[in-house]
N, C-alpha and C positions, 0 to 999 in steps of 0.2 A: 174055706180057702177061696181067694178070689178068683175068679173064672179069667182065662186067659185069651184075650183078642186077637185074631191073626192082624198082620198088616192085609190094608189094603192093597190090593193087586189086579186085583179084576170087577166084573160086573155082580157077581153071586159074592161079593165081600161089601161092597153096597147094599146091595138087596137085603141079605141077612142082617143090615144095621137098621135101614128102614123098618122091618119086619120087627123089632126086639126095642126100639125106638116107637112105636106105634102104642104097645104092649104097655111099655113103660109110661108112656102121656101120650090119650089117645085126642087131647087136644091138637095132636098134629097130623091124624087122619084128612081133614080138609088138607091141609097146606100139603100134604104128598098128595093129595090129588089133583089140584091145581098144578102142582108145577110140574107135573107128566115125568117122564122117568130124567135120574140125574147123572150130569155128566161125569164121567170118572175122572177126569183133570187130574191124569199124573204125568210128570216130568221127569226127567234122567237128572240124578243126582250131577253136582257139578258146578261151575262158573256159571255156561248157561241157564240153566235152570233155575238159580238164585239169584243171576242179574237179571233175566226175563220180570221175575218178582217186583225188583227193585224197578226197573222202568216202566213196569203198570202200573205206578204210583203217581205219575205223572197225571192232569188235568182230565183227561179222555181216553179212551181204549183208542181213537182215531190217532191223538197226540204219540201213546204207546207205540202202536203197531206201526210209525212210520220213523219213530225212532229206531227201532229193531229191526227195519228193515235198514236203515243205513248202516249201522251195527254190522249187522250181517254180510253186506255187500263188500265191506272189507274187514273180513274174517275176525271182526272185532268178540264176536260173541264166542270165540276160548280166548282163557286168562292168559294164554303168552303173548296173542296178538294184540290184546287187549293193553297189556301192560307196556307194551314197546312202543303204542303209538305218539304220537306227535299232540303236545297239550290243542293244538289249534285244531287236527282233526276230531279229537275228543269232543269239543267246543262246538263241531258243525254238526253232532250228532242231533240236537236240540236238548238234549238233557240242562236239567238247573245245575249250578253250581257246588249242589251239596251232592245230589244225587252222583253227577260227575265224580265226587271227588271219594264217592263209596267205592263207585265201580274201578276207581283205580288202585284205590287202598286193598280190594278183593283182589284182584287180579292179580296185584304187585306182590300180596300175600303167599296166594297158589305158586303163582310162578318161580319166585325168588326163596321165600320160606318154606317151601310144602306144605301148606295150610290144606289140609284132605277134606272135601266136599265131601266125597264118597263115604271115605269114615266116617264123617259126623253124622249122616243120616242113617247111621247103624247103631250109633250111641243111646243109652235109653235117655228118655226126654229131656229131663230136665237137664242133664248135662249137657248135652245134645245144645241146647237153649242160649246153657251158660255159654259154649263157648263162642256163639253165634254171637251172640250181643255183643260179646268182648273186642267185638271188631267194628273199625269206626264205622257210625252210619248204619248198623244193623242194628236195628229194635226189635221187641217181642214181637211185633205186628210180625213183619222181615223173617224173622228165625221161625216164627209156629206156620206159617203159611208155605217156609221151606220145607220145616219136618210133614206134615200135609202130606205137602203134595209131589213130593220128591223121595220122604221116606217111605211116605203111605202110612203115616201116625194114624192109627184110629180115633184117636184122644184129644184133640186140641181144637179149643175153640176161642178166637183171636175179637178178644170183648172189645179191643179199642176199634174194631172198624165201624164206620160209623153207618153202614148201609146195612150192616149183620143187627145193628142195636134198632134200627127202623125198621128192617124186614121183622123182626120178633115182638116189636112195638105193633103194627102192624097186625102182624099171623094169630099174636095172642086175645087180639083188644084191649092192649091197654092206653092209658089215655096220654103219655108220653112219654120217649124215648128214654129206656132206661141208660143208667149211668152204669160205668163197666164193672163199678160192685157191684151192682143190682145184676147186670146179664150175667156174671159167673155166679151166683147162686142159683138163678133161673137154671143155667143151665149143667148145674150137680146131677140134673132129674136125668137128663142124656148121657150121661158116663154110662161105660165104657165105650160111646160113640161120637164123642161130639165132634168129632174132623165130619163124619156123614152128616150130624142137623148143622154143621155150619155148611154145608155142599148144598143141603133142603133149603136154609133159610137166605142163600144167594141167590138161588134159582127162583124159589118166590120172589124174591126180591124184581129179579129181571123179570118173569111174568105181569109182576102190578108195574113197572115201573117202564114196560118194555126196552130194558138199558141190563147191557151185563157188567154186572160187581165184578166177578171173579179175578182173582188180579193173577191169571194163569192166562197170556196172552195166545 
């Protein structure tokens, strides 16, 4: 019978992944010591918390965090505010124009449709996933980093990041950059935990590269 994972919620739900991840490939004894203990990065299911996502995708964490802070400053970050504003304030937020046009397609979803954030990070994964995508502008990147770090999925590890496939290129020795067939077989070996080796192989990441990945702003 297969063994059952709690969600993530706290720091001993970590811990206990590192520790059975170690066990499992002790080729990542180094890379947990190097990158000292790991941040918990979870976010309140919501609008918030999946547009937050969505605008750490932008060029920089610096670019990010000064978008969300205009965001913020006119209550842009819930989906009703969101949805009622003005395309021209939308516009001075600095967002691209596809990104822009995610975050209104979400918001106008929540607001107008009842599109449940909160349900969805209750749903078990894969559906979970499906109906994330189904929404314009939301990719597997987008939905596995929301279920993450918002459901506290144990299980999801997002092959298309392209800093997740260097930090493992990297941490492993290998001689380059796998392709994201290649890192989902690599990373079979971390089931039941790969939401924690992808938290380990970000945080190495930002140790070698002194710059944080994490798209949890």
């Amino acid at each position: 019978m297969e063994k059952t994972v709690r969600i993530i919620r706290d720091r001993s739900d970590i811990d206990e992944g590192l520790a059975e991840l170690v066990v499992a490939d002790p080729r990542l004894a180094p890379i947990i010591e190097m990158s000292g203990e790991l941040p918990l990065r979870l976010i309140e299911p919501g609008f918030a918390g999946l547009a937050s996502i969505i605008v750490s995708q932008v060029v920089s964490r610096a670019s990010a965090d000064a978008i969300w802070r205009r965001m913020a400053a006119v209550g842009a970050t819930e989906a009703e505010a969101f949805a009622a504003l003005d395309p021209e304030v939308v516009a001075s937020f600095g967002l691209s124009r596809a990104k822009a046009a995610t975050l209104t397609h979400l918001a106008t979803a929540i607001a107008q449709k009842g599109f449940d954030l909160d349900a969805i990070a209750g749903l078990e994964a894969s559906e979970a996933t499906r109906q994330l995508i189904a929404l314009p502008g939301i990719g597997p990147w987008t939905a596995e980093c929301y279920m993450m770090f918002s459901a506290g999925h144990p299980d999801f590890f997002p092959v298309g990041d392209v800093a997740l496939q260097a930090a493992v290129a990297d941490g492993l020795g290998m001689e380059a950059r796998p392709t994201e067939k290649q890192l989902a077989a690599i990373a079979l070996i971390w089931r039941p935990w790969r939401s924690v080796a992808t938290r380990l192989f970000w945080s190495y990441y930002g140790v070698r590269t002194k710059r944080d990945v994490s798209p949890i702003l």
